[in-house]
C-alpha positions in Angstrom: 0.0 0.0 0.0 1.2 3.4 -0.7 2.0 6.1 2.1 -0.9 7.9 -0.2 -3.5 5.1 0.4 -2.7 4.6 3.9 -3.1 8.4 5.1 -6.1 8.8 2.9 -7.4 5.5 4.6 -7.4 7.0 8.2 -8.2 10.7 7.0 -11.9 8.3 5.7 -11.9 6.4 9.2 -11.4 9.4 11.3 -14.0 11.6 8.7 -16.5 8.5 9.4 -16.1 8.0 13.2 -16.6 12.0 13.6 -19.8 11.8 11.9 -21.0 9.0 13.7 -19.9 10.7 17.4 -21.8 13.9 16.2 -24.6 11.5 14.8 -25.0 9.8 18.1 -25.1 12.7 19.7 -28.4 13.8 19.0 -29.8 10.5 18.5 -27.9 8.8 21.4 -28.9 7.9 24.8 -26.7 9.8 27.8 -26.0 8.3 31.0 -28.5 9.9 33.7 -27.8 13.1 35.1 -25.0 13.9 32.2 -27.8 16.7 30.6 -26.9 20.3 32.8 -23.9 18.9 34.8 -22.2 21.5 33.3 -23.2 24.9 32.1 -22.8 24.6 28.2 -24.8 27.9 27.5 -22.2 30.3 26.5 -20.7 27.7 24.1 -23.2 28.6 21.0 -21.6 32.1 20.9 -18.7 30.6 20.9 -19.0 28.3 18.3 -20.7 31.3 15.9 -17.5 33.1 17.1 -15.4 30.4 15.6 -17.1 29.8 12.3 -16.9 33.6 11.7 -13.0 33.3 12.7 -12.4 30.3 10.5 -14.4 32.2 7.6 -11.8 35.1 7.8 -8.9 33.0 7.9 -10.6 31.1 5.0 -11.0 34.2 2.7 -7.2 35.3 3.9 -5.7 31.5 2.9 -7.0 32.1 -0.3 -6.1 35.8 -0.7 -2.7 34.7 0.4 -2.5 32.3 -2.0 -3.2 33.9 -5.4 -0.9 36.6 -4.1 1.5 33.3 -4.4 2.5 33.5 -0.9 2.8 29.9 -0.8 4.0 29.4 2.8 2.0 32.4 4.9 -1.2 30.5 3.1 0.1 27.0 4.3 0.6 28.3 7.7 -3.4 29.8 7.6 -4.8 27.3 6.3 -3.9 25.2 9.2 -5.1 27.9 11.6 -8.6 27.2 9.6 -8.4 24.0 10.9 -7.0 24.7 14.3 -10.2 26.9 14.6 -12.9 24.1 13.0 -11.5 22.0 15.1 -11.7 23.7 18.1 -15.7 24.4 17.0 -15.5 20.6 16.7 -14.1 19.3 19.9 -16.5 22.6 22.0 -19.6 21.3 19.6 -19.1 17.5 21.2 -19.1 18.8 24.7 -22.0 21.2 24.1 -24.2 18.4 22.7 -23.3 15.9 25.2 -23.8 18.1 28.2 -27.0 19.7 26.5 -29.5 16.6 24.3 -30.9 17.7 21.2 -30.9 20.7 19.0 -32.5 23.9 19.6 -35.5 24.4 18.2 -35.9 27.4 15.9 -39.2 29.8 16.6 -38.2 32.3 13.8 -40.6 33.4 11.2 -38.5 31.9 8.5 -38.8 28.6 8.9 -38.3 27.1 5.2 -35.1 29.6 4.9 -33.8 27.9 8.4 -34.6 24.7 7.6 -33.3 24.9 4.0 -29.9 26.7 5.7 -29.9 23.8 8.4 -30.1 20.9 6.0 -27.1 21.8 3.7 -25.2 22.9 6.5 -25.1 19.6 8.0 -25.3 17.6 4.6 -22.1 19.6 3.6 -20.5 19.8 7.2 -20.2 16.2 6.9 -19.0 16.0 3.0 -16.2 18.8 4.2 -14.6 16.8 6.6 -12.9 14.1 4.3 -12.3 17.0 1.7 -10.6 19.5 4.1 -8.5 16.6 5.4 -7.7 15.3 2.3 -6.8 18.6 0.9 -4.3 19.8 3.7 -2.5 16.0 3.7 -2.4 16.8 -0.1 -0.9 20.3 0.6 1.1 19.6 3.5 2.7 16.8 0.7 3.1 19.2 -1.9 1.0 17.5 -4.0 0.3 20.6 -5.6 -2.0 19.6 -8.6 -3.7 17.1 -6.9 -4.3 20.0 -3.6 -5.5 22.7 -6.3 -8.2 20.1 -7.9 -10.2 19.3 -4.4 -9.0 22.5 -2.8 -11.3 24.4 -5.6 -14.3 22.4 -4.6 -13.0 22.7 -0.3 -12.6 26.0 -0.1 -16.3 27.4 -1.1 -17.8 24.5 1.0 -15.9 24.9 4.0 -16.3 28.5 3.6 -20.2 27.9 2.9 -20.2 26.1 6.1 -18.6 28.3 8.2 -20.7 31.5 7.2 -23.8 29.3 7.9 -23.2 27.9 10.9 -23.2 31.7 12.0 -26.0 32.3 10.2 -28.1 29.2 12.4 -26.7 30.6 15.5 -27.8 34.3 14.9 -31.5 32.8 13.7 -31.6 31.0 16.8 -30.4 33.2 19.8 
């Protein structure tokens, strides 16, 4: 097996068992008296204050890199990730200290629910393509980065701006 195969192997594991924690979480049982052990409440704020954060650093990678600042965008484009997956790791906690989603009471409901559903169809695609694309970058594996990286940036970006978006129609 190539070392190609064998990281893209575990970058699909790891992308499948994340799905599945963040899938059981909200379908899941807990163990009694898990649900408000902890105040969780200020974490939603800070989850749309990460998503904005990573969208920045998003827009910057990519400014940075058709100014052909190859290494400043390298170095970003990792801070993107530090950031989603700081959002990650806070969202698990949130969710497993807090059951179930939040329901929305807004007036917009088809525009929520239409926001809701891609953000999670797509926040799921983007985890094997964003970890795919930085192995492929980090590899220099420049024409095989640039040809998912085209298709990674405006979902991971699309992602980020709406999970602000679901956290300002809810609070």
């Amino acid at each position: 097996m190539s070392k190609d195969n064998f990281w893209l192997r575990i970058i699909y594991i790891v992308s499948i068992i994340i799905s599945l924690a963040v899938a059981f979480l909200f379908l899941g049982p807990r163990p009694e008296g898990i649900e408000g052990s902890i105040d969780v409440s200020q974490l939603p704020i800070f989850h749309a204050t990460l998503n904005g954060i990573t969208a920045i650093i998003l827009i910057y990678g990519y400014i940075l890199i058709r100014q052909k600042k190859r290494k400043q965008h390298k170095n970003i484009m990792l801070t993107a990730f530090g950031t989603s997956s700081a959002f990650l790791v806070s969202y698990v906690i949130y969710h497993w200290f807090k059951a179930g989603p939040k329901q929305y009471i807004g007036e917009f409901s088809e525009i929520y629910y239409f926001i809701l559903l891609t953000h999670i169809v797509l926040a799921v695609i983007i985890i094997p393509m964003a970890l795919v694309t930085l192995y492929r970058g980090w590899t220099d594996n420049i024409g095989k980065h640039r040809k998912i990286a085209r298709f990674t940036l405006p979902i991971w970006l699309y992602v980020s701006v709406t999970g602000v978006m679901i956290y300002l129609m809810l609070y």
